[in-house]
Structures are given as C-alpha cells and as structure tokens.
C-alpha positions in Angstrom: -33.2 0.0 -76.2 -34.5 -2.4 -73.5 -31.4 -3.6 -72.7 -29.7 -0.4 -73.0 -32.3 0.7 -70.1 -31.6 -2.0 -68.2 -27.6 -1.6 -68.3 -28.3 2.2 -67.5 -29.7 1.3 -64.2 -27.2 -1.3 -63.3 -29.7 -4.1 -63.4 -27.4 -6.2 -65.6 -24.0 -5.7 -64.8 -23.0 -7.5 -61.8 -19.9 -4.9 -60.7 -22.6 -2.4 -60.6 -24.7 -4.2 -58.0 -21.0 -4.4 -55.9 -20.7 -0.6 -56.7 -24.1 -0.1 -54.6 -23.2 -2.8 -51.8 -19.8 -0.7 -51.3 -21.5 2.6 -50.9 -23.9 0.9 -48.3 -21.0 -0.9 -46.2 -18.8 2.5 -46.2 -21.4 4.4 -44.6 -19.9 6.4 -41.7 -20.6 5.0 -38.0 -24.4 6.6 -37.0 -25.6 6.7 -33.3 -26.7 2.9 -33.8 -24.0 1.7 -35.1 -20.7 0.9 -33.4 -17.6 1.8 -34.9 -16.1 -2.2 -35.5 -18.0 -2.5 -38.8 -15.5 -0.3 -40.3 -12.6 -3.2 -40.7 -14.8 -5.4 -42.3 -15.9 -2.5 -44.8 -12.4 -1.8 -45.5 -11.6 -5.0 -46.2 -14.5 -5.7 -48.2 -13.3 -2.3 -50.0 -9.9 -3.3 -51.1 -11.5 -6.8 -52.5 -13.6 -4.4 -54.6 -10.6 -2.0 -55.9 -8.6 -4.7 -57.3 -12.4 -6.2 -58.7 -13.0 -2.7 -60.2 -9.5 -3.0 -61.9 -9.8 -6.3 -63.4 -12.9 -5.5 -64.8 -11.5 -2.3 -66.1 -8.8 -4.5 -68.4 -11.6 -6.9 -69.1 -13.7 -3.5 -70.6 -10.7 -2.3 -72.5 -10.8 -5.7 -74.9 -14.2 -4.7 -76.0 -14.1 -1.3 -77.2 -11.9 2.2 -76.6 -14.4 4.3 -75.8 -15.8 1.7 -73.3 -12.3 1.2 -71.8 -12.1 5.2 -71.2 -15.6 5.4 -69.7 -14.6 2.4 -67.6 -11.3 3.5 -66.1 -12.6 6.9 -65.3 -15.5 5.3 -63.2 -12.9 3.0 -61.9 -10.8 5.9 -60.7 -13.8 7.5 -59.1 -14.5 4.7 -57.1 -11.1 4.2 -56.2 -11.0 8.2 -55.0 -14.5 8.1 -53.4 -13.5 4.7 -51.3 -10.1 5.7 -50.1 -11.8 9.1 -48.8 -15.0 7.4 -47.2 -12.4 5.1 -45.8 -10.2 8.3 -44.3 -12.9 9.3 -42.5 -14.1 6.7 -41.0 -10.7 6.3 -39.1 -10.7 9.9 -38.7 -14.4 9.9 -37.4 -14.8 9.9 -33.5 -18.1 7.2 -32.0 -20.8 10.0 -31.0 -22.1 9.6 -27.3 -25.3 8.5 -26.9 -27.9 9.8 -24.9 -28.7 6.6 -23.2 -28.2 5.6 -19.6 -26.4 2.6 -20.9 -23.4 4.4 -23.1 -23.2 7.7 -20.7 -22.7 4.5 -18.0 -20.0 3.2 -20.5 -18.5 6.5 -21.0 -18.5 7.9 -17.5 -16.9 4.6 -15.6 -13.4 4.4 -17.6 -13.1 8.3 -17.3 -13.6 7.9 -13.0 -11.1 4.7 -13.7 -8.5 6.3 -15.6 -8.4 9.2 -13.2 -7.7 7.1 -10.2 -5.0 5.2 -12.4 -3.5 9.2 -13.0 -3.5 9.9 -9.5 -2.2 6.5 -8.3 0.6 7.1 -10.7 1.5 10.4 -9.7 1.3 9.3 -5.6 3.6 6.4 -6.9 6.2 8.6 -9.0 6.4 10.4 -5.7 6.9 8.2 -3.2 9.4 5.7 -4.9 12.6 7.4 -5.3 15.2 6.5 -8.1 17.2 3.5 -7.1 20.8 2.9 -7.5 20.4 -0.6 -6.6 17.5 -3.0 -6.3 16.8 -6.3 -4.4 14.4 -9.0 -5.0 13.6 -10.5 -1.5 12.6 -14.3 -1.4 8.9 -13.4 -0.3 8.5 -11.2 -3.6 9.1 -7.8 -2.1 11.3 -5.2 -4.1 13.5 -3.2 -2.2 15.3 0.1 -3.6 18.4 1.2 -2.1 18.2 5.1 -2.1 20.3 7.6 -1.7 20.1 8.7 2.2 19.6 12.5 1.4 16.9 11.6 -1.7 14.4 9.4 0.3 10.8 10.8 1.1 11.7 12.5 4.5 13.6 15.2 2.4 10.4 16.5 0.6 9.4 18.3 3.6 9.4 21.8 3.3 11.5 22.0 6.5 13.8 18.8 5.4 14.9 20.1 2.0 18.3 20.3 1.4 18.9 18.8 4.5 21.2 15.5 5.0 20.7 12.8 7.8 21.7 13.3 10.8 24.9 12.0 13.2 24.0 9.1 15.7 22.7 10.5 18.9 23.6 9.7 22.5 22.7 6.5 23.4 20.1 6.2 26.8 21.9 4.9 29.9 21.2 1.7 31.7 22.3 0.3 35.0 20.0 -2.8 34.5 21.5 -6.2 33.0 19.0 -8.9 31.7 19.9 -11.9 31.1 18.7 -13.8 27.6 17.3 -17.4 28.1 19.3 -19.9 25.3 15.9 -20.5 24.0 14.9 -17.1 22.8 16.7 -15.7 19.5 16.4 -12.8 17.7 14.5 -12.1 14.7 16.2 -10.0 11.6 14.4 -9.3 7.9 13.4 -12.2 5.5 15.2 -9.5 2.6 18.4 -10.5 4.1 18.0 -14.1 3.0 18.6 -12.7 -0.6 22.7 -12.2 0.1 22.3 -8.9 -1.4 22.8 -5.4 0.8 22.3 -1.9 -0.2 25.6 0.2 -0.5 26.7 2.6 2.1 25.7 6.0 1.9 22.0 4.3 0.6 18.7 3.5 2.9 16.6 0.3 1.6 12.7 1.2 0.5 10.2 -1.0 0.2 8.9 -0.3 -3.4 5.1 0.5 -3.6 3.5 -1.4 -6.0 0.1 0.1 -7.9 -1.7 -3.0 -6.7 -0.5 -2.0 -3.0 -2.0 1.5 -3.9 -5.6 0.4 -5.0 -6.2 -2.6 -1.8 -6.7 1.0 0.0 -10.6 1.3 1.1 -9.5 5.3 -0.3 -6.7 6.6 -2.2 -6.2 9.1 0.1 -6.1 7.1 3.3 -3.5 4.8 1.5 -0.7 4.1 4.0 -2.7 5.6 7.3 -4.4 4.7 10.2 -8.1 4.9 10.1 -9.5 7.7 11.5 -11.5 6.4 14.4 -12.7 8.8 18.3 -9.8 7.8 21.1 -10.3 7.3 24.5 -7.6 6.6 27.2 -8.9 2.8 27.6 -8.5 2.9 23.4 -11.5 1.3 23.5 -14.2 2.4 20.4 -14.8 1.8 16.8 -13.5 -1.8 16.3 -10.3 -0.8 17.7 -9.6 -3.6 20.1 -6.3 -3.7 22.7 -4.6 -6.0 25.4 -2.0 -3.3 26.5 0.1 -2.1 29.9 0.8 1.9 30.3 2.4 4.0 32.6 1.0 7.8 32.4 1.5 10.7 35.0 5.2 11.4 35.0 7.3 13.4 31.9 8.7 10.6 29.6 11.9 10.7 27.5 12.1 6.9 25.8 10.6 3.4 25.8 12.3 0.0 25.3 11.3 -3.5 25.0 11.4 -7.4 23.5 8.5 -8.6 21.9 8.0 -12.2 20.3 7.1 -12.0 16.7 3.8 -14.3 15.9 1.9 -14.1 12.1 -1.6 -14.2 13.6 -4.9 -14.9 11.3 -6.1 -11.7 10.5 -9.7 -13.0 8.5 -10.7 -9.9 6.8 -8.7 -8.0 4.1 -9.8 -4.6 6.4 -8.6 -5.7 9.6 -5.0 -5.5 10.9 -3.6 -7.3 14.1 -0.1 -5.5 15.6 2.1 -5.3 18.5 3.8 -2.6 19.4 5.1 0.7 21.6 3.0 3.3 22.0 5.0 7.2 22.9 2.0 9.4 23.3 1.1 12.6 24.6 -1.8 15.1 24.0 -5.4 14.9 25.2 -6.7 12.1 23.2 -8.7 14.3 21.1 -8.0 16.3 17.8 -4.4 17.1 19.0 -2.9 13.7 20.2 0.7 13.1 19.2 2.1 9.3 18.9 5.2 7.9 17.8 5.0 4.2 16.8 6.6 1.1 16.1 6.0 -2.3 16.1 5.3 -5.6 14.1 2.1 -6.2 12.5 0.1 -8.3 9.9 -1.8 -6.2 7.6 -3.5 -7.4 4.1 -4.8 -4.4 3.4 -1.5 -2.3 3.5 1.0 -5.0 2.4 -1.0 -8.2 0.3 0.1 -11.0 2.5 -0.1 -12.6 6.1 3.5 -11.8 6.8 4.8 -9.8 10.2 6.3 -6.9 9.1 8.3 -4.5 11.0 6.7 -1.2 11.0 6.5 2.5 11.9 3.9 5.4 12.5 3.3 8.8 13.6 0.5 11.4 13.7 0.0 14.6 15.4 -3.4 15.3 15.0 -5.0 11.8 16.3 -4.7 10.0 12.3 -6.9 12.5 10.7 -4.4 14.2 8.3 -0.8 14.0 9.1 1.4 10.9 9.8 1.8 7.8 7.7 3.1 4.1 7.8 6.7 3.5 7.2 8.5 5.8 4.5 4.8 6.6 2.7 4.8 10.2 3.4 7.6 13.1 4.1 8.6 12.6 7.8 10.5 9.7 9.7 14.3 10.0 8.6 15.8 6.2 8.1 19.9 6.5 8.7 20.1 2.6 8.3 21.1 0.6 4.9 20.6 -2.5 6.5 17.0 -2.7 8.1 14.0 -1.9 6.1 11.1 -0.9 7.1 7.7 -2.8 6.2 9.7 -5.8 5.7 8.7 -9.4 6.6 10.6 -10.2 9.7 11.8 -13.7 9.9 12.1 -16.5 11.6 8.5 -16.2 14.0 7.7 -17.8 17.0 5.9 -21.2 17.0 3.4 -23.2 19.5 4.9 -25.0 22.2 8.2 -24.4 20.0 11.3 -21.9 19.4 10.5 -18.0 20.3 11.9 -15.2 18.7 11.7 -11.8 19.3 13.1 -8.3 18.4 14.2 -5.4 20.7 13.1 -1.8 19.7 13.9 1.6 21.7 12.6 5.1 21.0 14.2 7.8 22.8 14.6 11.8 22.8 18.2 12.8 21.6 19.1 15.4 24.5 20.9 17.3 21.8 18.9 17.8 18.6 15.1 17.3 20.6 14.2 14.6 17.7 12.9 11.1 18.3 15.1 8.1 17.4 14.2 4.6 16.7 16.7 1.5 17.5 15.6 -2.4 16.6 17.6 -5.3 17.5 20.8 -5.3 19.2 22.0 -1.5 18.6 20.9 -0.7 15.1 19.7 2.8 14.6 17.4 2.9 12.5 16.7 6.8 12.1 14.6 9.8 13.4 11.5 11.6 13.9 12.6 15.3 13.3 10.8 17.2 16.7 9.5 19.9 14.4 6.7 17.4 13.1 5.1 17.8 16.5 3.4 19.8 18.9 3.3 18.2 22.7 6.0 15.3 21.9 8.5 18.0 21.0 9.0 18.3 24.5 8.7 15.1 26.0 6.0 12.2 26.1 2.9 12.1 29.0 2.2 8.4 28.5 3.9 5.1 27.2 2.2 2.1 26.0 2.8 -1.0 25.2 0.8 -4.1 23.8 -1.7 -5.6 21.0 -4.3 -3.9 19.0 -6.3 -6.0 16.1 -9.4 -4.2 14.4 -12.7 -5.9 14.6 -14.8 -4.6 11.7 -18.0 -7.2 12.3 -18.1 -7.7 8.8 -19.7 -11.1 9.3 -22.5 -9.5 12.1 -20.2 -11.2 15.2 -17.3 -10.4 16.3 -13.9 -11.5 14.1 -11.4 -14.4 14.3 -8.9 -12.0 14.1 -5.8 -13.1 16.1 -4.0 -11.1 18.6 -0.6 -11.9 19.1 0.3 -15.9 19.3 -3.8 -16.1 19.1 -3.4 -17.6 22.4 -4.6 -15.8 25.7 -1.9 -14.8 28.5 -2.8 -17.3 30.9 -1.1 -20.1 28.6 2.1 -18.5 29.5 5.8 -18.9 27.6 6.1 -20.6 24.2 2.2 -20.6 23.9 1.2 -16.7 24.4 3.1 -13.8 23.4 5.1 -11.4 25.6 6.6 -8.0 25.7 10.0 -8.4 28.1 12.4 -5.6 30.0 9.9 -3.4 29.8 11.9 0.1 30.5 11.4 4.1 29.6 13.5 6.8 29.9 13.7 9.9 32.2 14.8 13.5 31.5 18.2 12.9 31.9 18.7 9.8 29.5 18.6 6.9 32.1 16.5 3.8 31.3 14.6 3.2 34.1 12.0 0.1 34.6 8.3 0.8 35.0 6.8 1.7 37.8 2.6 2.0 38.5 1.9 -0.2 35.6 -1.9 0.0 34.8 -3.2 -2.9 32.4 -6.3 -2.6 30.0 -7.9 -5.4 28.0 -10.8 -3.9 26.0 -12.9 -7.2 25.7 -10.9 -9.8 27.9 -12.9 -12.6 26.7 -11.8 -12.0 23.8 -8.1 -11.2 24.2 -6.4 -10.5 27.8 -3.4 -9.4 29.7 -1.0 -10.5 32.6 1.9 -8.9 34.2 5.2 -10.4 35.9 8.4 -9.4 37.0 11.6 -11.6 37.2 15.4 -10.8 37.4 16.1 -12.3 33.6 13.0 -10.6 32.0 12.8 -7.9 34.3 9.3 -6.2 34.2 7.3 -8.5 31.1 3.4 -9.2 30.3 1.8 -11.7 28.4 -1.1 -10.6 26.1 -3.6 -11.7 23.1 -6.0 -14.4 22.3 -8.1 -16.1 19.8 -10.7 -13.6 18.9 -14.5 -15.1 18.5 -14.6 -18.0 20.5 -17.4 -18.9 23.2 -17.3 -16.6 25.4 -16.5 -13.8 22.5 -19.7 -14.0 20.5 
C-alpha cells in the first residue's frame, strides 16, 4: 500500500518527475520573463513526447490495462503540450510598466517611423529608370524619362513636356582662353556609359543620403538662416563681388574648380552665381548654381556641380538639384550633383567650368547653360514672385559655413584654401565676369562692389584684363592666426 502511495504521487516513477518539469518549462511568458525561453521549452518538449512514447511501449509489455492507462496519459500530454506550445507562439510579450521597457518600446517605434517616411520621400523623388550608370566614384545615376523627372510633379508642370531651346544671349565680347586653363566635365563620364536620348540623368538618392540630414525635412535645403545685403550672419561666411541697382536679365562666368577641406560633416564650402532679387527678408528670390563640397548633402569631399532656388529666403520652398518639383533638366548628358572632374591643383594645372543663367525673352523662364553651350534646362517663371520679371542684383563668389563647433572659428576651406593675394594657379578666380540686359546682350560689369565678411579669414581682389576680361580672385584658409 506504501508503495502504491508513493507511485500515486509520482515519487517513484521517474517520467512522472519529467511530466512536472514540462508543465513548469511551458509556462506562458509573465511580465518577468522574456519571451526566448520558449525555444528551449519546445525543444525540451519534443525530447519529452518521443520519451512519453517509449515509455508508453515499454508499459504495454507489463500489463493491458497498464498499457491503456498509459497511452491515454500519453496522449494527454501530447494534446496538452502541442496546445501550451500554440500559444506561446501565438502569445504577444506584455509591456511593462518600467521606464526601462516603455524606453525599449518607444525608441524602435520613433525609428521605424522615420525609416517610413524616408522611404516614402525616396519612392518619390527617384523616378523609374530605364537605364542606370555606376560612376567610378560610387554614384548611381538613373536615366529618366524627360517628361517623368521630379519637375513634372508640380501641380502647374503636370502633363507638361520640356521645353524647346531658348534664344541664346548676345555677345560682342571675345575672350581669349590661356593654353593652360582646361575645362572641367563630370567624373560619371569616365564610366563610357550615356543615358539615351529622350532621358535626363538623376543622381539616385540613397537612404543613407537621406538620414546625414540634421532633419528629414530640411533634407536637400539650405539652412534657414536672417540675410543681410553684406550676407554676413549666422555662420554664413562670403568672399563675393555684386553689381545691384540696375534691372538684370542673365549672368555668366568661369570659375576654377578646387575640393577644399570642409572639417565638419555640417559645414559646406561653394562657389557660385548668385541671381537675386527681393528685399532680403521673408520674400527674397535666388536662382543658383555653382560647385560645392558638401558632406552633409552628398557623403564625400568631392566638388559637385550643383543647383538651387528659393523664393521665400530658404524657409519652405526651393531645394538642391532635382530633390523637389521645380528646375526642369533638358540635358542627357550633364548631371547635376555630380562630381566634377579633373580639379585645379597648387602651383599646377587649372580647370574651370563656364555657367550662364539668363531670362528666355520668350517664355519668361530662367535657363541654366555649363560648359561650352550645353543647356542644361529651366527654372519655370511661375515658381517666383520678383525674379519673374527680372533680377535686382547679381552675385558672384564663395560662401563656406562656419558652425564653431570646436568653440573657434573652422578650417573650413574657401575656394583653393588660398587667399586672393597669391594670385593664378595658387588662389581661385571667377573670369569674364558678364550679365545680361533687357534686350538679351551680355554686357560686362560695371560698379563692381566687393564684400569679404571676415577678410582675415578669407578675402577678395578684382582685375580686369583683355583675355579674362573683368575676373576676381577670392578664398582662404579659414582659422589661421589672424582668424582665431
């Protein structure tokens, strides 16, 4: 009778004791516990089931009644485990109370909803490709259909198609081009591949190029930042020559391309025309375009052609480039916010680009040219308020940012890094210097005004020649001794 007791309550049997032991290891996930003991249990489950079964054959040699009592416990088990097991991968982990888990809980939520909304923005603004080209500096570039590319999801664009080339601006002036100057074209090319007629190259926008932004909503503009007409203010730092007080229709220039140091990922260093007008407050219109190094907007230290417009001094509209509904490119071979190549060197071979905006007399829109003749496309005149007529000042000239993130003033380069006093194949230069008047003529400048923010930091110089016509030097090394 003793031992029958003892069998009753399992303290004989071994299989028993391995019953209880299963019971205790299927429990369901509590508050305490996480969720990853639930493998080992079902493991430790199956081991058991095929134990149950063996021991089931081993109870049928004794007796028949034993046998039946056995497999029907044995099935029991077998139900019981497979629906403890069911549940646990059914069962969800319940939150905790604790800082620690709603911490744990909330961050990959905020995460996975900037992922969503960099995806969408990314879905958006790269458009299906019917070619693609892997440049040797690692950049993708799509070739697009013309009438499918961003400018085209403007409300006023839609179902629109590029336009014909415009009138050319007429020039009486002939420069000359010194042997040692050539001109710089787009490290893509280097590839051998070109995108098809009847196409416009992208630059594809890359989630990592997405998340570098200091906000996802800033992604691909200017910071917002107070203007004045020296463009002094907020770490906005400029060596640049203007011409204001007359109705402008156009600018054109030569600039050298450099790849300054630009030291923080924040900071940018550019050159570039400036086609303003406005009152340098809430309602200033520019039209842009340049070179520039930016980490923050591209990854790398390359110069990169670029564009850029706003009419509402950065704050909402305008973008770089192709990253929002505007500029129209008409060009399938230049790309912009490509890495231009070759780049001047110190005391060796200079190279520099041309680039024109003017006003089409026809249409009223803004067209961009770079190099020798290529158009590159338009800014349609309805994106703007005061430039839809004409332009109230041109500029032209470096801009870095200077963000003080170490407490002194940055190393960021402007231009060559070098300052204008060092002169040809040591500083940077803008050359030919012209804009254009109401009736299409290029004309050179006349009452040139020059404005270096800090000089001791980077500084400006005029000339005037018969080869290079009106030209400036400009730039300089950033922090140095007399730039704490």
């Amino acid at each position: 009778m003793k031992k029958l007791a003892e069998a009753e309550d399992g303290s004989i049997f071994p299989w028993r004791r391995r019953q209880q032991k299963t019971h205790l290891l299927l429990r369901l996930p509590s508050q305490q516990e996480p969720t990853t003991t639930l493998a080992p249990a079902i493991q430790t489950t199956h081991k058991q089931l095929h134990y149950y079964y063996y021991s089931s054959k081993m109870a049928a040699s004794s007796s028949s009644s034993a046998t039946t009592l056995t497999l029907s416990l044995s099935l029991s088990h077998i139900f019981v485990a497979f629906l403890l097991v069911s549940l646990c991968y059914s069962a969800s982990p319940v939150s905790s109370d604790s800082s620690a888990n709603s911490t744990q809980t909330f961050l990959p939520r905020k995460e996975l909803l900037k992922l969503k909304r960099v995806n969408a923005y990314l879905k958006k603004i790269n458009k299906p490709a019917v070619k693609t080209i892997q440049s040797p500096d690692g950049d993708v570039f799509d070739c697009v259909l013309s009438h499918l590319q961003p400018a085209f999801d403007h409300p006023l664009l839609k179902g629109h198609k590029p336009l014909d080339p415009p009138e050319r601006p007429k020039s009486n002036e002939t420069s000359g081009t010194e042997e040692i100057i050539a001109e710089s074209f787009q490290q893509w090319h280097d590839s051998g591949e070109s995108c098809p007629e009847g196409t416009v190259p992208i630059r594809r926008t890359t989630e990592k190029d997405v998340l570098r932004a200091n906000k996802l909503r800033r992604f691909g503009k200017k910071p917002i930042r107070h203007l004045r007409r020296d463009s002094s203010g907020n770490g906005h730092e400029h060596a640049v020559v203007f011409v204001n007080g007359e109705q402008y229709y156009g600018a054109k220039a030569k600039l050298n391309v450099w790849a300054p140091k630009v030291t923080d990922p924040y900071e940018f260093s550019l050159s570039q025309i400036w086609v303003i007008s406005g009152s340098f407050e809430n309602d200033l219109n520019t039209i842009e375009a340049g070179w520039q190094v930016s980490p923050e907007l591209y990854g790398d230290s390359y110069p990169r052609f670029f564009t850029y417009w706003t009419t509402d001094a950065y704050q909402a509209t305008g973008c770089y480039n192709l990253l929002c509904s505007g500029f129209v490119q008409t060009n399938n071979k230049i790309a912009i916010g490509a890495a231009i190549s070759p780049r001047s060197s110190y005391r060796g071979r200079q190279f520099d680009i041309g680039l024109m905006v003017w006003k089409d007399p026809k249409h009223g829109h803004w067209w961009l040219e770079f190099g020798s003749g290529l158009l590159v496309g338009y800014w349609p005149a309805f994106l703007f308020s005061h430039l839809r007529s004409h332009a109230s000042m041109v500029q032209f000239g470096g801009e870095i940012v200077n963000s003080r993130s170490t407490g002194a003033h940055t190393y960021t380069q402007m231009g060559s890094g070098h300052f204008a006093g060092e002169g040809f194949g040591k500083s940077s230069y803008f050359r030919n210097l012209q804009t254009v008047d109401w009736d299409n003529n290029l004309l050179p400048l006349s009452s040139m005004h020059l404005q270096a923010d800090h000089p001791n930091c980077y500084d400006v110089r005029q000339g005037r020649n018969t080869v290079w016509g009106t030209y400036f030097y400009y730039g300089g090394p950033g922090r140095n001794m007399r730039c704490p």
